[in-house]
N, CA, C, O and CB atoms as a CASP TS submission, in Angstrom:
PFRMAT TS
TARGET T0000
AUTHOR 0000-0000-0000
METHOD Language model
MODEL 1
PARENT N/A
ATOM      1  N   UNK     1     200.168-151.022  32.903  1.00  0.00           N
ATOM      2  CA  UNK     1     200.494-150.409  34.187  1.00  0.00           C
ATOM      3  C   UNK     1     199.905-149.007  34.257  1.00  0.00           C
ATOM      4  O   UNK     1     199.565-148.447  33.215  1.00  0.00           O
ATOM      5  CB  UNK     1     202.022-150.364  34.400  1.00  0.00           C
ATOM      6  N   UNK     2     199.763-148.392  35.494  1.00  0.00           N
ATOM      7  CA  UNK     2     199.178-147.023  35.586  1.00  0.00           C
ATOM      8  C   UNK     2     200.407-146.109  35.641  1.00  0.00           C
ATOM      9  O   UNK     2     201.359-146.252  36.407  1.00  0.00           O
ATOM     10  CB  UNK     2     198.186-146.825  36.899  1.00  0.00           C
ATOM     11  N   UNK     3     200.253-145.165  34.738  1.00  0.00           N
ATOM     12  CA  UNK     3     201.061-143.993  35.293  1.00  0.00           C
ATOM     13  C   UNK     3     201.008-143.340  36.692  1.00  0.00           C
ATOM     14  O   UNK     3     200.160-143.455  37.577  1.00  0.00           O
ATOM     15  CB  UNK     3     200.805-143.003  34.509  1.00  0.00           C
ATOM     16  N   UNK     4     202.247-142.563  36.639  1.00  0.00           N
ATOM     17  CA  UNK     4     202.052-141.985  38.271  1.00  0.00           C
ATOM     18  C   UNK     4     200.904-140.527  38.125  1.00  0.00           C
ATOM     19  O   UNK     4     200.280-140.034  39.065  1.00  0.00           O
ATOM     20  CB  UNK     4     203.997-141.338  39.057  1.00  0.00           C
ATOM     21  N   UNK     5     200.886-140.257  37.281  1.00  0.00           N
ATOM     22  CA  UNK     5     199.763-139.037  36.822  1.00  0.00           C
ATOM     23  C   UNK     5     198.095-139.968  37.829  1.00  0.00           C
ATOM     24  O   UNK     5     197.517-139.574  38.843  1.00  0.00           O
ATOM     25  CB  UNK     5     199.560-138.945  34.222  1.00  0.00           C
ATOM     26  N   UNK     6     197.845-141.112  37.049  1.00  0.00           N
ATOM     27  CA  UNK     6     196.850-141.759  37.129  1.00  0.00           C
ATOM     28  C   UNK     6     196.863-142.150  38.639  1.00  0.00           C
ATOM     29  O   UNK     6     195.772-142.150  39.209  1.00  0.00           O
ATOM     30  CB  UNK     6     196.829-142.792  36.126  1.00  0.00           C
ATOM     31  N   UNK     7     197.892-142.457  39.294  1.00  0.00           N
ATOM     32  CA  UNK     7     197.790-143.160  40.036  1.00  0.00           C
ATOM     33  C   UNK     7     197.435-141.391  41.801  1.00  0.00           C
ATOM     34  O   UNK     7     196.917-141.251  42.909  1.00  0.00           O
ATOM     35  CB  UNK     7     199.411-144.467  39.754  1.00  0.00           C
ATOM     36  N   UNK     8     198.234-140.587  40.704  1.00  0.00           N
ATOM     37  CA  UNK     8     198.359-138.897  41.726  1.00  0.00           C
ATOM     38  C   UNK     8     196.601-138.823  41.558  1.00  0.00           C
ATOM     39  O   UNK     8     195.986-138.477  42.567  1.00  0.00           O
ATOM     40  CB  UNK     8     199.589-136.941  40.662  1.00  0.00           C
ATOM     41  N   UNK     9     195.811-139.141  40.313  1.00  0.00           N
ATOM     42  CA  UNK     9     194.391-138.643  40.382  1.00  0.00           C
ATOM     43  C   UNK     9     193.569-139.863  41.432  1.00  0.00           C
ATOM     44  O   UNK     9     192.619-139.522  42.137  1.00  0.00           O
ATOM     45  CB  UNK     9     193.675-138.534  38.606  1.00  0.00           C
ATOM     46  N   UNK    10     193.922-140.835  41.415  1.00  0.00           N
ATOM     47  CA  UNK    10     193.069-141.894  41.767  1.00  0.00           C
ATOM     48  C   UNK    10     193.186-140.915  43.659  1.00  0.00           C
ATOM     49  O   UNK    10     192.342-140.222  44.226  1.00  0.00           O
ATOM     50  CB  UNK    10     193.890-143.989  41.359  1.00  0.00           C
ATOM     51  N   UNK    11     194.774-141.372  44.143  1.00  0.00           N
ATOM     52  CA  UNK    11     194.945-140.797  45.686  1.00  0.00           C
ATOM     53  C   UNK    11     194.514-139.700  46.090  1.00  0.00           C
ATOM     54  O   UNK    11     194.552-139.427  47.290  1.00  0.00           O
ATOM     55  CB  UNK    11     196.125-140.635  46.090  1.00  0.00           C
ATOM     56  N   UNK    12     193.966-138.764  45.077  1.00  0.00           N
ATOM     57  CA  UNK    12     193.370-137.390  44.937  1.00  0.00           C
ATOM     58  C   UNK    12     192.003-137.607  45.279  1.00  0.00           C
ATOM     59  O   UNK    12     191.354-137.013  46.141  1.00  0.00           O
ATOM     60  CB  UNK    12     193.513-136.724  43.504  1.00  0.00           C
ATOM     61  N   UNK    13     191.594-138.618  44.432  1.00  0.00           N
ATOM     62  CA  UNK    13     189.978-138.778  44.398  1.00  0.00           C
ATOM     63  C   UNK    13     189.631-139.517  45.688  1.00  0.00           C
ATOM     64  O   UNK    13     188.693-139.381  46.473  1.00  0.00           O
ATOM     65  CB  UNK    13     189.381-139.691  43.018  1.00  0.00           C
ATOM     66  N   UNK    14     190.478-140.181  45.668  1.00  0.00           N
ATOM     67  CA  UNK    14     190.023-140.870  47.429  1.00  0.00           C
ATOM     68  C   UNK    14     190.274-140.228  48.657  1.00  0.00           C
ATOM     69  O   UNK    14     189.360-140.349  49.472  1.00  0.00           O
ATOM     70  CB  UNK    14     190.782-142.192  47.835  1.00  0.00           C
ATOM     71  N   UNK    15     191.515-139.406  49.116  1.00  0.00           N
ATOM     72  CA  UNK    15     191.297-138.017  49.610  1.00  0.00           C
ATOM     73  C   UNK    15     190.154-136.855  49.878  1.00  0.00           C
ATOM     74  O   UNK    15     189.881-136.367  50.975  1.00  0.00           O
ATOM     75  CB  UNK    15     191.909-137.560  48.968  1.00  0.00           C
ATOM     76  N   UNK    16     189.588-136.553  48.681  1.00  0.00           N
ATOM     77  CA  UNK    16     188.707-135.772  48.633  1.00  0.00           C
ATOM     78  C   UNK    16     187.564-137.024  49.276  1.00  0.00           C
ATOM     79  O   UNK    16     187.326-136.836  50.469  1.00  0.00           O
ATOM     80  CB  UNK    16     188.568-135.013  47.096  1.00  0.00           C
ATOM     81  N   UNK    17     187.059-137.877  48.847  1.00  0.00           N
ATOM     82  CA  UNK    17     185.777-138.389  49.206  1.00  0.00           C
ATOM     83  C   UNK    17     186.076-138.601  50.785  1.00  0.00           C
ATOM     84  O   UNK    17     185.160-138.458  51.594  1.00  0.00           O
ATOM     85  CB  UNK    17     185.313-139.807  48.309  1.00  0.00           C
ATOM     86  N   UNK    18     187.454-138.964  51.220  1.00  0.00           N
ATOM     87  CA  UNK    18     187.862-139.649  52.675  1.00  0.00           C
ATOM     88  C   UNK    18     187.069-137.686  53.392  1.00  0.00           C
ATOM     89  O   UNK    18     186.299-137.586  54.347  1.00  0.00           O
ATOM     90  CB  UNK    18     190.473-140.256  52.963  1.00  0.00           C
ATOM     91  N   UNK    19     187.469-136.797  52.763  1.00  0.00           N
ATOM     92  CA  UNK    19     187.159-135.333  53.561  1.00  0.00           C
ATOM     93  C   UNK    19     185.978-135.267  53.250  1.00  0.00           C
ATOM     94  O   UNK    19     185.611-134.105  53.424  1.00  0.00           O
ATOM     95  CB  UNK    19     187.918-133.931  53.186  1.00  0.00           C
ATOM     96  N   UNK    20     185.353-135.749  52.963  1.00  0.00           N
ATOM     97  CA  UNK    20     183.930-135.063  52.563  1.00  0.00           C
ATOM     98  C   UNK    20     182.838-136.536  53.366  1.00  0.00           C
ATOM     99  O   UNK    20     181.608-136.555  53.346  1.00  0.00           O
ATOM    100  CB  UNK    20     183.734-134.798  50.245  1.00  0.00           C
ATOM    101  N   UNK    21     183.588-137.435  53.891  1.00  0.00           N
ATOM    102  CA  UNK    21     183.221-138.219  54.497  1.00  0.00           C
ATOM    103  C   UNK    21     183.047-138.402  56.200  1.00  0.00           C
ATOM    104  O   UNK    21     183.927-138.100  57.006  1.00  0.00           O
ATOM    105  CB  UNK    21     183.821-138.868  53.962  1.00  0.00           C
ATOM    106  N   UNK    22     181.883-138.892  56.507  1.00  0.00           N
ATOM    107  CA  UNK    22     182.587-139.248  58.276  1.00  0.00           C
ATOM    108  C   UNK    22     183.649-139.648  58.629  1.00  0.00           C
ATOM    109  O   UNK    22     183.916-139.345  59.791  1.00  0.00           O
ATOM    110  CB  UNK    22     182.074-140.184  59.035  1.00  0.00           C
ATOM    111  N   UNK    23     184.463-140.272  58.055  1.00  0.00           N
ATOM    112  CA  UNK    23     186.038-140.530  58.564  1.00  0.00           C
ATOM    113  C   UNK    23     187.092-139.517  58.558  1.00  0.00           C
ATOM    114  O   UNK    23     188.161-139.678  59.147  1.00  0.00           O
ATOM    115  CB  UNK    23     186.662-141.543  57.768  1.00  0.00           C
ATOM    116  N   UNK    24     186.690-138.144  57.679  1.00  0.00           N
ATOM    117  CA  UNK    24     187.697-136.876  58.693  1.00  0.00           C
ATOM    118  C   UNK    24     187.415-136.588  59.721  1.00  0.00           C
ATOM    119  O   UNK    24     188.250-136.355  60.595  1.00  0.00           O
ATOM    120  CB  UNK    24     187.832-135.541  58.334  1.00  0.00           C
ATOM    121  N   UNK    25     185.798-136.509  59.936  1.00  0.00           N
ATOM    122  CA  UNK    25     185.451-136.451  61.886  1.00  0.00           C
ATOM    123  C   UNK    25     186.207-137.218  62.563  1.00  0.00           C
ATOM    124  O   UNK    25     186.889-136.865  63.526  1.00  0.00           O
ATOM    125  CB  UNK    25     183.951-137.000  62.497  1.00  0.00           C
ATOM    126  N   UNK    26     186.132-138.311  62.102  1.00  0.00           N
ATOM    127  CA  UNK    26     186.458-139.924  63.335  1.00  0.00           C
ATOM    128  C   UNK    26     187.977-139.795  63.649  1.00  0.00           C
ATOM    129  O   UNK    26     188.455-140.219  64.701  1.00  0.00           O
ATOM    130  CB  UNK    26     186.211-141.941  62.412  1.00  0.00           C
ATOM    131  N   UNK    27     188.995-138.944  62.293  1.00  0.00           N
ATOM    132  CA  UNK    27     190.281-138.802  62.795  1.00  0.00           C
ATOM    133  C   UNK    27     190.598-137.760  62.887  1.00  0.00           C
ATOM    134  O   UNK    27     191.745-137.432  62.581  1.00  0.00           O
ATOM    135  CB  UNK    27     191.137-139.309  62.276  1.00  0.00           C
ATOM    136  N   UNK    28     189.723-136.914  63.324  1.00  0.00           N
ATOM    137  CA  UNK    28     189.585-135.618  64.075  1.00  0.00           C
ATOM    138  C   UNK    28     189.796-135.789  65.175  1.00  0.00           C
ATOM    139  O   UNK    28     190.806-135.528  65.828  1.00  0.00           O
ATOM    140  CB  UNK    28     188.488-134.971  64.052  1.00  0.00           C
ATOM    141  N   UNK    29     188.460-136.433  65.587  1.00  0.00           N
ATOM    142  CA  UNK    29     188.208-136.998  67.253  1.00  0.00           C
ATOM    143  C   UNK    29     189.389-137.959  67.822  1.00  0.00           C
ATOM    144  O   UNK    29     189.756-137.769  68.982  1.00  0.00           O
ATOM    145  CB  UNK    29     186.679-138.030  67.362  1.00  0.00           C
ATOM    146  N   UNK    30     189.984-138.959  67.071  1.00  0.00           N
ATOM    147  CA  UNK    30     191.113-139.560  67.287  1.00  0.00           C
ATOM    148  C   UNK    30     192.147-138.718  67.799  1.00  0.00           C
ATOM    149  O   UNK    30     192.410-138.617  68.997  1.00  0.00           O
ATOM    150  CB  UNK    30     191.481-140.150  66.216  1.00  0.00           C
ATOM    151  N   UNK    31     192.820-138.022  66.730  1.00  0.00           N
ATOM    152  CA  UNK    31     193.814-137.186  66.484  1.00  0.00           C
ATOM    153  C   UNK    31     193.315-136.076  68.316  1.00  0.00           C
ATOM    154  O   UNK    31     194.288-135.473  68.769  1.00  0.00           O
ATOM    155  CB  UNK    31     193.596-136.322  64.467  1.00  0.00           C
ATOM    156  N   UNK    32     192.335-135.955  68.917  1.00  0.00           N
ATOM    157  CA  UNK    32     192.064-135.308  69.426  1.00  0.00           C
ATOM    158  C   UNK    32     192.209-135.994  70.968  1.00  0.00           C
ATOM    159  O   UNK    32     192.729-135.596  72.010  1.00  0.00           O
ATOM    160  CB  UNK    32     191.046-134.857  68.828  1.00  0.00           C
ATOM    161  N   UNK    33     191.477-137.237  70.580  1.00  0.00           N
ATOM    162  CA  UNK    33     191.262-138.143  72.054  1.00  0.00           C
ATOM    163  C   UNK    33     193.082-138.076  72.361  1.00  0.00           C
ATOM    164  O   UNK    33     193.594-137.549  73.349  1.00  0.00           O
ATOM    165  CB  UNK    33     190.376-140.296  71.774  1.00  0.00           C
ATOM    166  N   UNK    34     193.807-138.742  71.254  1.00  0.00           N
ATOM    167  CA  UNK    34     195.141-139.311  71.695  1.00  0.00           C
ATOM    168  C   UNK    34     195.926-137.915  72.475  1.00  0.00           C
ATOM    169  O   UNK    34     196.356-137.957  73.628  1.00  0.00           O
ATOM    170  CB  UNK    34     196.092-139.985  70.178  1.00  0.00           C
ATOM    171  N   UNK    35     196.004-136.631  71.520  1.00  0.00           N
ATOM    172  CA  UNK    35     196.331-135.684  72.082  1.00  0.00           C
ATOM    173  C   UNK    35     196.000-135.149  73.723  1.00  0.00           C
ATOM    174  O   UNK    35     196.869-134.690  74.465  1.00  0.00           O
ATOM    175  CB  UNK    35     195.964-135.015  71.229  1.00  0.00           C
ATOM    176  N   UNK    36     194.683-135.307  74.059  1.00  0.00           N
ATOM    177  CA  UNK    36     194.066-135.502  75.433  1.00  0.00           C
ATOM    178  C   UNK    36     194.935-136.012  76.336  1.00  0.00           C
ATOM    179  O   UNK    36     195.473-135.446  77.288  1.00  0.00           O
ATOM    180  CB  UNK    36     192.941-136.358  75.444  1.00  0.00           C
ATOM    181  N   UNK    37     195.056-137.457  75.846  1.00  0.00           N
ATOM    182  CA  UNK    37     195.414-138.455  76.323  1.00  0.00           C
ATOM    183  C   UNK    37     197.327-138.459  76.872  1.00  0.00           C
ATOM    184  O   UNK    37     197.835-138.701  77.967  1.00  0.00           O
ATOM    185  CB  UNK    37     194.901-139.438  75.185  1.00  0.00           C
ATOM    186  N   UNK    38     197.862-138.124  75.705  1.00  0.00           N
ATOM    187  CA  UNK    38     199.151-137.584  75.948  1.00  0.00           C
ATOM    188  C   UNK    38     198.890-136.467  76.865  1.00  0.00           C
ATOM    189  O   UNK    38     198.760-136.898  78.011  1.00  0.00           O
ATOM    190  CB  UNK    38     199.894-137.156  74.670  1.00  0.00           C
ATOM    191  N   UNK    39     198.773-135.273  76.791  1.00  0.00           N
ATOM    192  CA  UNK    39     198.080-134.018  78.120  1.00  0.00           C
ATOM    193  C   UNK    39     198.064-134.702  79.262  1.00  0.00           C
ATOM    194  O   UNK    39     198.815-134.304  80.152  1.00  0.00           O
ATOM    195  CB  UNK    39     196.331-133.385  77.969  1.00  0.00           C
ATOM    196  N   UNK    40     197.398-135.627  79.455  1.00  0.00           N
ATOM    197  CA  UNK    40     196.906-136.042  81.047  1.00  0.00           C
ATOM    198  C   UNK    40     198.472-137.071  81.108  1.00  0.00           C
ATOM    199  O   UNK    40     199.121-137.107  82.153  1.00  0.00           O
ATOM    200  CB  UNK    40     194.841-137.192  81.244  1.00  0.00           C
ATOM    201  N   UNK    41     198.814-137.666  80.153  1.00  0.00           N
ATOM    202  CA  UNK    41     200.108-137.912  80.816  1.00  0.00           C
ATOM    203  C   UNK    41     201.615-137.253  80.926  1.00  0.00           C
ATOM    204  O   UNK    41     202.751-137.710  81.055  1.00  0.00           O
ATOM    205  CB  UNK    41     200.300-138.906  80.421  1.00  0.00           C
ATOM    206  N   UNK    42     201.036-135.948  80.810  1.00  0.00           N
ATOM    207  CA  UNK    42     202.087-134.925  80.719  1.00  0.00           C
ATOM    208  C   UNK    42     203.599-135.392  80.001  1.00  0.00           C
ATOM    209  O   UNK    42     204.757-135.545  80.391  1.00  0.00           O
ATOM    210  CB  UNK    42     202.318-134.453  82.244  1.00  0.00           C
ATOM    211  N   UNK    43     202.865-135.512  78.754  1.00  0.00           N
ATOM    212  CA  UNK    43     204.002-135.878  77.857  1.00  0.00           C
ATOM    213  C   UNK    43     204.452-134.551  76.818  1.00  0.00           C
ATOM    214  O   UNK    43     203.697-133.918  76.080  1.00  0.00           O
ATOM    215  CB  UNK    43     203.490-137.257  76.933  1.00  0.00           C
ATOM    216  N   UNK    44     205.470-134.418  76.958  1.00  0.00           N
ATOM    217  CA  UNK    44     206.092-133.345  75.973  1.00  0.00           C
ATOM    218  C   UNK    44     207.007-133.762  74.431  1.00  0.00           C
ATOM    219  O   UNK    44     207.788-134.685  74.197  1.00  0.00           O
ATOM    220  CB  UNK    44     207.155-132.543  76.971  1.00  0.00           C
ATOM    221  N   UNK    45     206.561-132.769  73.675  1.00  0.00           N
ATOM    222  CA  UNK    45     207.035-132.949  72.243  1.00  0.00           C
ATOM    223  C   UNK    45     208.572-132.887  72.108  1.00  0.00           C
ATOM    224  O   UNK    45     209.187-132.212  72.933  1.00  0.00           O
ATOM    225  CB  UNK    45     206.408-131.840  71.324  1.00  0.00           C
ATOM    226  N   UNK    46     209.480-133.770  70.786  1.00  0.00           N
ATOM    227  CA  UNK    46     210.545-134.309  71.159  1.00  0.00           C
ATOM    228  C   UNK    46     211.258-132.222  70.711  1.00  0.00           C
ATOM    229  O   UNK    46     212.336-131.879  70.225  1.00  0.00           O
ATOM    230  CB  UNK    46     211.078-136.176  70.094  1.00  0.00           C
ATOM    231  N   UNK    47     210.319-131.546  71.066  1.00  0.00           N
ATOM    232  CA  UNK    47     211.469-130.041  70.701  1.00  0.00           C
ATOM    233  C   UNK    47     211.237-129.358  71.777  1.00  0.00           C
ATOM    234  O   UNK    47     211.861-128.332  72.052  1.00  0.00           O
ATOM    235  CB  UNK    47     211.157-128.883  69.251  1.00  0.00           C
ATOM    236  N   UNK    48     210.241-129.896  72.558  1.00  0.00           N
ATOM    237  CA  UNK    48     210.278-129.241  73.836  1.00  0.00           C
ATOM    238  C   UNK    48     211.632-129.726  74.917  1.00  0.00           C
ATOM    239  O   UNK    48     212.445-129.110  75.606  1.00  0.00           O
ATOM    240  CB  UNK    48     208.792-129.591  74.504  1.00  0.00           C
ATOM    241  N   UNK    49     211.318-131.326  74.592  1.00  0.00           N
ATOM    242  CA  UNK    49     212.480-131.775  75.302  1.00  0.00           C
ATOM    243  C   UNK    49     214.170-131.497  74.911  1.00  0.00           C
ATOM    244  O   UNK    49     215.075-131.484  75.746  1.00  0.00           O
ATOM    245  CB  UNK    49     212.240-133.144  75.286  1.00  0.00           C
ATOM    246  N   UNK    50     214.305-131.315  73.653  1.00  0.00           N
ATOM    247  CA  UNK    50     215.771-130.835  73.329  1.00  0.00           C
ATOM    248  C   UNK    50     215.665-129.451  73.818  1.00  0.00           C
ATOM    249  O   UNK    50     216.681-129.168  74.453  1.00  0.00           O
ATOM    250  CB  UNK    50     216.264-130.913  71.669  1.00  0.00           C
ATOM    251  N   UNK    51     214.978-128.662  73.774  1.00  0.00           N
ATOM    252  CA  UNK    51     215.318-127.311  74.460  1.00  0.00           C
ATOM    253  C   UNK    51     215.695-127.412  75.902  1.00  0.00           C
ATOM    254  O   UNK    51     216.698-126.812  76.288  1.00  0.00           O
ATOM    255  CB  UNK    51     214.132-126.353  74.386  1.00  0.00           C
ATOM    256  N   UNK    52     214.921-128.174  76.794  1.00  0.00           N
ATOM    257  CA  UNK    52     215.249-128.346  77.869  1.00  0.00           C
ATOM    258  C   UNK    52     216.388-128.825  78.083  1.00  0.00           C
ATOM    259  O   UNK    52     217.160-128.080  78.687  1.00  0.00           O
ATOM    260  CB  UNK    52     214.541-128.857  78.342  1.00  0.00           C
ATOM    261  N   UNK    53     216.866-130.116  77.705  1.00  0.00           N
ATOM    262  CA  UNK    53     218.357-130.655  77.575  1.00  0.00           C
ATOM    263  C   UNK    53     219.079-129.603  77.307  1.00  0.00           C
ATOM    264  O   UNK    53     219.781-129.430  78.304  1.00  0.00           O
ATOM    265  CB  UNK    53     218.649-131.709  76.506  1.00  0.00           C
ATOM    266  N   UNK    54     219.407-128.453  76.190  1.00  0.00           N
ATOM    267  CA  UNK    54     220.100-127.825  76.449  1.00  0.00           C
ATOM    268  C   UNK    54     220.136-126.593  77.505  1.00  0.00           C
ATOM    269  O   UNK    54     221.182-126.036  77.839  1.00  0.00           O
ATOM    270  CB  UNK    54     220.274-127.714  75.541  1.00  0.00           C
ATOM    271  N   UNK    55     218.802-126.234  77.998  1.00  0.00           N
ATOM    272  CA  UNK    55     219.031-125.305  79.224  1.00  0.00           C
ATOM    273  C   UNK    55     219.601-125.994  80.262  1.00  0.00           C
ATOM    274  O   UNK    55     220.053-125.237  81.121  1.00  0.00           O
ATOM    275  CB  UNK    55     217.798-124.673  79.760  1.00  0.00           C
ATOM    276  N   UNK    56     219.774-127.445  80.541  1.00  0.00           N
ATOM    277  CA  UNK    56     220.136-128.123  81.449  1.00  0.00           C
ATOM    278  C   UNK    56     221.713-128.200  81.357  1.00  0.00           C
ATOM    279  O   UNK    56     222.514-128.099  82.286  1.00  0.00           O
ATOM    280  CB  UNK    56     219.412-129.320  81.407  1.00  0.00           C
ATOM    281  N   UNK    57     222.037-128.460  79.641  1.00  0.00           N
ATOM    282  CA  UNK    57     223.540-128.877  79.631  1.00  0.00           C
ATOM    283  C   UNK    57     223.853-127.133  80.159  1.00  0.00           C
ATOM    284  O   UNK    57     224.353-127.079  81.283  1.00  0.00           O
ATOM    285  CB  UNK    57     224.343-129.594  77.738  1.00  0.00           C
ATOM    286  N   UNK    58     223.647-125.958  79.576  1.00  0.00           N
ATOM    287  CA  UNK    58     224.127-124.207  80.196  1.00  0.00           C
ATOM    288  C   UNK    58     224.094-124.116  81.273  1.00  0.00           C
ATOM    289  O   UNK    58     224.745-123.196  81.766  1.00  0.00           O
ATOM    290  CB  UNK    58     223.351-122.948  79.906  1.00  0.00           C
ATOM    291  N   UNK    59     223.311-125.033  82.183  1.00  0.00           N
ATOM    292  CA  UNK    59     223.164-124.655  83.533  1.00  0.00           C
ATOM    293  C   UNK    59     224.167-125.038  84.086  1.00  0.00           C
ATOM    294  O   UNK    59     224.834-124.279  84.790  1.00  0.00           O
ATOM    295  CB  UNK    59     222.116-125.071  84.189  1.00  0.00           C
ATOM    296  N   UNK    60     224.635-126.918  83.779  1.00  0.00           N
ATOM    297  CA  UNK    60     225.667-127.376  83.925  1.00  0.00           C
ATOM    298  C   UNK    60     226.555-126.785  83.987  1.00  0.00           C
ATOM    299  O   UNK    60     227.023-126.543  85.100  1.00  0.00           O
ATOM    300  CB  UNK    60     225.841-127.994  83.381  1.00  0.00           C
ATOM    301  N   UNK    61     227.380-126.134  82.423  1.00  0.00           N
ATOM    302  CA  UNK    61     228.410-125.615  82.443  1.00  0.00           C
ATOM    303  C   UNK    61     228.665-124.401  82.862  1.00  0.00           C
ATOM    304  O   UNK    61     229.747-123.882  82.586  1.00  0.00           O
ATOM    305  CB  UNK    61     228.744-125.727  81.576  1.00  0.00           C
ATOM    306  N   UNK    62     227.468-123.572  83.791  1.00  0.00           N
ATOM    307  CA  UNK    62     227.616-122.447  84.655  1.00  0.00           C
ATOM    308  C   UNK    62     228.142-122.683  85.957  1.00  0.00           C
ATOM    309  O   UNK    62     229.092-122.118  86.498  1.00  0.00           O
ATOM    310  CB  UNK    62     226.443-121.834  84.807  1.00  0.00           C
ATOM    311  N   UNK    63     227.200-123.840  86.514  1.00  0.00           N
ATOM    312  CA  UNK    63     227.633-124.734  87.498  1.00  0.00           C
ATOM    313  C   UNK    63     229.191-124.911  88.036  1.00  0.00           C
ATOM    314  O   UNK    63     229.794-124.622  89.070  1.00  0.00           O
ATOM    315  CB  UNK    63     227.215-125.902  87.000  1.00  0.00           C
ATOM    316  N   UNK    64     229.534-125.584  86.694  1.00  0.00           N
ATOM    317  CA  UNK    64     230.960-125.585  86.690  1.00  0.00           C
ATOM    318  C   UNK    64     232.208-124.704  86.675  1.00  0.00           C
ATOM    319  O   UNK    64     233.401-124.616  86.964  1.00  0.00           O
ATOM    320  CB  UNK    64     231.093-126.071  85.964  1.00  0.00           C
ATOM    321  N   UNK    65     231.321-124.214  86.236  1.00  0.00           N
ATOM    322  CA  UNK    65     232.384-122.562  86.154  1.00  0.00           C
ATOM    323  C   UNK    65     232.459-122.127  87.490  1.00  0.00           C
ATOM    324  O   UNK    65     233.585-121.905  87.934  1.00  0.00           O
ATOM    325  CB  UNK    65     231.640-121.028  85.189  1.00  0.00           C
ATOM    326  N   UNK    66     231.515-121.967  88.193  1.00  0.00           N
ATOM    327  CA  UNK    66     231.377-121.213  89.267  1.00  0.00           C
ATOM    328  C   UNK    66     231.782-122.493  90.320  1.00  0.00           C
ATOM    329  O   UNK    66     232.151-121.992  91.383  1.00  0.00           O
ATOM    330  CB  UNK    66     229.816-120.431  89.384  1.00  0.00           C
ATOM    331  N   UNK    67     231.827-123.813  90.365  1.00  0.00           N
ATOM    332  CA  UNK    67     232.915-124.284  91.378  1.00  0.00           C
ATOM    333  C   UNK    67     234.086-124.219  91.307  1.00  0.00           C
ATOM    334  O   UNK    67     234.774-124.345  92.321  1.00  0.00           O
ATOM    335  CB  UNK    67     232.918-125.323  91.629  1.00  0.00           C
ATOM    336  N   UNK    68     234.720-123.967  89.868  1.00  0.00           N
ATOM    337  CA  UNK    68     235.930-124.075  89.614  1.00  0.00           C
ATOM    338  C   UNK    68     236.212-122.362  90.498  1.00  0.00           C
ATOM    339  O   UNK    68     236.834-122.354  91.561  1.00  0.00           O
ATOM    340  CB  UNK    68     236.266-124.397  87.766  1.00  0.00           C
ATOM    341  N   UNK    69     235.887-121.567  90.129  1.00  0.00           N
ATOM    342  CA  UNK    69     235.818-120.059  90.358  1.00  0.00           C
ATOM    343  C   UNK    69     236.193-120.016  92.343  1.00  0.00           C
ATOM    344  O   UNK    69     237.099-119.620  93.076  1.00  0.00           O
ATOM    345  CB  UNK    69     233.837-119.355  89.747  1.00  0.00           C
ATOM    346  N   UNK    70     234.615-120.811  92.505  1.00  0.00           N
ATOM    347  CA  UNK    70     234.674-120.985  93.885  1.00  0.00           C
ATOM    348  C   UNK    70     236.306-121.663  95.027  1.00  0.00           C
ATOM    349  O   UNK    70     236.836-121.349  96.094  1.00  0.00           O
ATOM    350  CB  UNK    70     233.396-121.989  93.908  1.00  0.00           C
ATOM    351  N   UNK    71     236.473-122.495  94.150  1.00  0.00           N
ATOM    352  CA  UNK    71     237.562-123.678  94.258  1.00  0.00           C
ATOM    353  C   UNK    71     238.991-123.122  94.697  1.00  0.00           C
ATOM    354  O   UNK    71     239.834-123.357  95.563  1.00  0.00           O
ATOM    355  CB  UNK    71     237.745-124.463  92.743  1.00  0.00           C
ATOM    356  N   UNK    72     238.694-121.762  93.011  1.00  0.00           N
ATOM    357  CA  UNK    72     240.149-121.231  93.053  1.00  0.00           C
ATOM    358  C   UNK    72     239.903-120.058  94.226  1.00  0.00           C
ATOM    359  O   UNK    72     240.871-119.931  94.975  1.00  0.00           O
ATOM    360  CB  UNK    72     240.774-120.562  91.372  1.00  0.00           C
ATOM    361  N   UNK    73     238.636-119.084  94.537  1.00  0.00           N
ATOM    362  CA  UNK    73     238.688-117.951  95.749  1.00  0.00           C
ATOM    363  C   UNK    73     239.172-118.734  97.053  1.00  0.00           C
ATOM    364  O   UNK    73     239.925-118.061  97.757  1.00  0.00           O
ATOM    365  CB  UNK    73     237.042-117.186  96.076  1.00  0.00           C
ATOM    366  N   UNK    74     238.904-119.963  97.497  1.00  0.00           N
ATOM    367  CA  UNK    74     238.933-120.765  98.115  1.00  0.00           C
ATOM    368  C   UNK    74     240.180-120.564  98.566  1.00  0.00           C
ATOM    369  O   UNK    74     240.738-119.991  99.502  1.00  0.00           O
ATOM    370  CB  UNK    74     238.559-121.770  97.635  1.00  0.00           C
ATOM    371  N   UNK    75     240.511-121.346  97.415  1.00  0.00           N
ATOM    372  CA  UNK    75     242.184-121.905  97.512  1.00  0.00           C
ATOM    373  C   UNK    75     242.714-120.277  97.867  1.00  0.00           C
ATOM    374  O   UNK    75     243.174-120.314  99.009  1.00  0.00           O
ATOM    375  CB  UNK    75     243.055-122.787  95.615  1.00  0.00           C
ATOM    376  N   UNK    76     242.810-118.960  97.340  1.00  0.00           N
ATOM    377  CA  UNK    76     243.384-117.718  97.636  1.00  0.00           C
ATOM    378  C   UNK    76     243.224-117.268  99.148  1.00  0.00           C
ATOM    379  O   UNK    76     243.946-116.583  99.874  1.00  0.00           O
ATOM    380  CB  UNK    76     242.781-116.723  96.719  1.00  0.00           C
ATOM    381  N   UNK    77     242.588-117.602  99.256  1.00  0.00           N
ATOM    382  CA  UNK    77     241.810-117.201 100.851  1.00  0.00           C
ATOM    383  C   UNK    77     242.690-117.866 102.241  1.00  0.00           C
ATOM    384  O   UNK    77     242.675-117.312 103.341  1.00  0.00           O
ATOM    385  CB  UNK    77     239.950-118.063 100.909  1.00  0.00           C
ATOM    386  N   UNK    78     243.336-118.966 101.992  1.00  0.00           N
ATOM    387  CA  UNK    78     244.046-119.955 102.417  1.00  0.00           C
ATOM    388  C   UNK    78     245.314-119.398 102.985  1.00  0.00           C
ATOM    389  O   UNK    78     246.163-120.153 103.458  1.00  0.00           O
ATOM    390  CB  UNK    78     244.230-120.899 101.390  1.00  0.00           C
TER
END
């Protein structure tokens, strides 16, 4: 059997030849087209979208505050 030493040099050596080869271009250009591609479908990353969810849930619970607020001047006014 191969050690994991042997097996860390072999994935090493094929690494290096994969970079020193046309196939880091090709998943350059990949890595590049798809990115494009996401862009034009105005797709956002999953940390863009949790930030937003929570400016949405603060907005909410401002929202709420201020009908309840509203609700109760309301009701005083009466």
């Amino acid at each position: 059997m191969f050690s994991s030493e042997k097996i860390n040099e072999i994935s090493n050596k094929i690494n290096e030849m994969i970079k020193s080869s046309p196939l880091a271009d090709v998943e350059k250009n990949i890595n590049a087209l798809i990115q494009g591609a996401f862009t034009k479908m105005e797709l956002i990353s999953r940390e863009e979208f949790d930030v937003q969810a929570e400016v949405l849930r603060n907005t909410r619970e401002k929202l709420n505050m201020l009908e309840a607020k509203l609700a109760e001047l309301e009701e005083k006014a009466k």
